[in-house]
N, C-alpha and C positions, 0 to 999 in steps of 0.2 A: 514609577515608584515601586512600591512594594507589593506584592501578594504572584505578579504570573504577566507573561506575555501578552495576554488578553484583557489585562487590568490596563496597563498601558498604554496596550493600542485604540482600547475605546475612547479613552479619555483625551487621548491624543487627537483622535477623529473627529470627538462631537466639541473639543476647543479650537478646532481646527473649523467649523463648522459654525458654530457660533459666533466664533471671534470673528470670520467674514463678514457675516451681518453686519455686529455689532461695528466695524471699522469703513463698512458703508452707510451705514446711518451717521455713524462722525463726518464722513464724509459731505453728506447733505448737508449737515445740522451748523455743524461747525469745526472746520478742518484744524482748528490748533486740537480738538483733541485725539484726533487723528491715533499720534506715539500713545498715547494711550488705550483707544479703543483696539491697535492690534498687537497688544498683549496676553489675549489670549489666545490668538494664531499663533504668537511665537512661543507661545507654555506648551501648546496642540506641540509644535513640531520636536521641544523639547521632549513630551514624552512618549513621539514614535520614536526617537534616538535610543529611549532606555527599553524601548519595545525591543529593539534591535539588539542593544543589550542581552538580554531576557536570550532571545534567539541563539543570539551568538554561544553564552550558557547552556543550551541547552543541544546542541549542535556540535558544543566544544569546538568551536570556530575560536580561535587567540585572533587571528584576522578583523573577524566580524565585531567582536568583542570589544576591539582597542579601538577600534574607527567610531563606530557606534560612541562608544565611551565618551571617545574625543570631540563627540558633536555634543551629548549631553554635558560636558563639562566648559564647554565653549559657551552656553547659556549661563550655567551655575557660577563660573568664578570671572566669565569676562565680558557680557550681554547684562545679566541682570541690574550691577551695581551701575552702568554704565546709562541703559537705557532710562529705567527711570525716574533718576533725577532730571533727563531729558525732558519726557514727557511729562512731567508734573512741571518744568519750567513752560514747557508752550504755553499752558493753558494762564500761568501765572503772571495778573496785570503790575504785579509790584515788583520794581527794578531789585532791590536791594534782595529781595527773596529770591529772585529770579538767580541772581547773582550766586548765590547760599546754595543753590540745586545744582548749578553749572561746577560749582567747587567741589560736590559729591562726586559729582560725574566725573572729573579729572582724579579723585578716589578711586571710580571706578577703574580706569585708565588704569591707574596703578597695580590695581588688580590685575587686571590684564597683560601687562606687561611682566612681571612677576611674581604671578599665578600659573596662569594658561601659559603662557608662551613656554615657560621649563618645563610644565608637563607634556608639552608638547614635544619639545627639543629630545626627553626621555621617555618617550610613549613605549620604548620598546624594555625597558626595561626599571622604569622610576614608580610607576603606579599598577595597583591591581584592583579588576572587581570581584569580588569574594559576597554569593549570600549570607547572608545572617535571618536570620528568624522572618524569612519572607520577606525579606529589602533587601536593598544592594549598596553594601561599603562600596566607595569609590576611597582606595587608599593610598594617597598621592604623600605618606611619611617617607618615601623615598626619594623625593624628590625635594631637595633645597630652595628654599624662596623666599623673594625677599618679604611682600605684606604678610606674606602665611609664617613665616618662620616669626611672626611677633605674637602666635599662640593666641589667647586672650584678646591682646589688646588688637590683631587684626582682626577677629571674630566681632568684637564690636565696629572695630570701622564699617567692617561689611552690612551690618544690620542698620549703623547710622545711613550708609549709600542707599540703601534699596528701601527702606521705612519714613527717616526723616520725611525726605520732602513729600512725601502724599501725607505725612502727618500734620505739615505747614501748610498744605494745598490750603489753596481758596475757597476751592467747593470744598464742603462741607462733607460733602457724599466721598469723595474721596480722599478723606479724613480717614472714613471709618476699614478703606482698605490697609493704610499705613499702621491703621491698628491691627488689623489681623493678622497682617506680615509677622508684626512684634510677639502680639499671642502664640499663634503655630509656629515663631524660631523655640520660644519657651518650652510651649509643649514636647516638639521633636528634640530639643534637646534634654529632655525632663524625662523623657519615657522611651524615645527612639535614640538615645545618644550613638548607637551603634553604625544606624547608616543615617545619619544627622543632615548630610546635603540631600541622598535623594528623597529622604520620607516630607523634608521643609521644604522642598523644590514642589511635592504631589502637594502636601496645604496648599501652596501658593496657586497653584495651576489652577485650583478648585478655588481659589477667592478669587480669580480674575475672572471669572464669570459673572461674578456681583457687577466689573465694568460695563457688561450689558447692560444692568439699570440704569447706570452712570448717566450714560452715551444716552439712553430711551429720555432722559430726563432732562438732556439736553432742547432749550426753546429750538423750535422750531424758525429759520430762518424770516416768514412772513411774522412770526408770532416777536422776532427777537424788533423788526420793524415798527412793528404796532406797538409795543412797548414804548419805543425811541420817539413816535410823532406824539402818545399818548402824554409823555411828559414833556413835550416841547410845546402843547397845546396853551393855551391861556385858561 
């Protein structure tokens, strides 16, 4: 995100670091939630990309710059909306919800397909990263697309993809992450409108860490057992 190379690389490291735990504890606990618990390794890795960034700025590397870029922006416009709705559908026992998250996801898709894919087709010469007041515009207005060129009404699709379904999630606990997706788009677009994807990319990266508690909250497999024979008891 914003402020230095060093901002970026920490945050990247110790989400990178956590999110392993947190995505081996899913592991043990209960593998559907899995797509969720290594969402903050994949924020970790998104913000050694803008660390890269950062470098490449600072180096005056175009090279370093564009690659770097191109990795941060492969999370931002075509991983995030994509993944999850994914992962709030694993965990989700109700078909017709299930179904409602899987429709995000093919959202996402969209995204992906044009979004990323043209910035990418025009990486050498459609987008640029420019600081602004300690953040980094990523300014992809040179580049024509199909969900982005719907201004407005794709800005919403996007926030419906990645908020919605943890906002429908079952657990409860991962409710309150869908809510701060929604809060920190508001904010950063309320006060940081200027580098709007990567200041809501660093919120985000910092509320996936609340997934740790998620996952920790997660029954234990003997305990999910004892539970099962307890109500099958007479």
């Amino acid at each position: 995100m914003c402020l230095s190379t060093e901002v970026s690389l920490a945050t990247g490291t110790a989400l990178v670091t956590i999110g392993g735990h947190c995505a081996r504890t899913a592991w043990r606990r209960n593998r559907a939630y899995v797509p969720l618990a290594v969402v903050p390794v994949l924020f970790g890795v998104q913000q050694l990309f803008e660390a890269g960034v950062w470098v490449g700025l600072d180096r005056a590397s175009p090279v370093l710059v564009k690659t770097a870029a191109l990795g941060f922006l492969f999370f931002a416009a075509a991983l995030w909306p994509c993944w999850l709705p994914i992962a709030a559908a694993a965990i989700e026992e109700q078909r017709a919800k299930r179904k409602l998250f899987y429709a995000f996801a093919w959202v996402g898709v969209g995204f992906a397909l044009t979004v990323y894919l043209p910035v990418v087709a025009r990486a050498n010469d459609g987008f640029r990263v420019v600081p602004v007041r300690h953040s980094l515009r990523y300014d992809v207005s040179g580049v024509p697309t199909g969900v982005g060129a719907l201004g407005a009404l794709g800005q919403a699709l996007y926030l419906a993809a990645v908020s919605v379904p943890p906002l429908l999630s079952q657990d409860r606990r991962v409710r309150v992450l869908g809510a701060g997706l929604v809060a920190s788009a508001a904010v950063s677009e309320l006060v940081y409108w200027y580098a709007f994807t990567s200041v809501w990319c660093f919120f985000a990266a910092l509320l996936s860490l609340y997934l740790a508690f998620v996952v920790h909250r997660v029954p234990e497999p003997s305990d999910t057992r004892c539970s099962a024979n307890a109500l099958a008891a007479p």
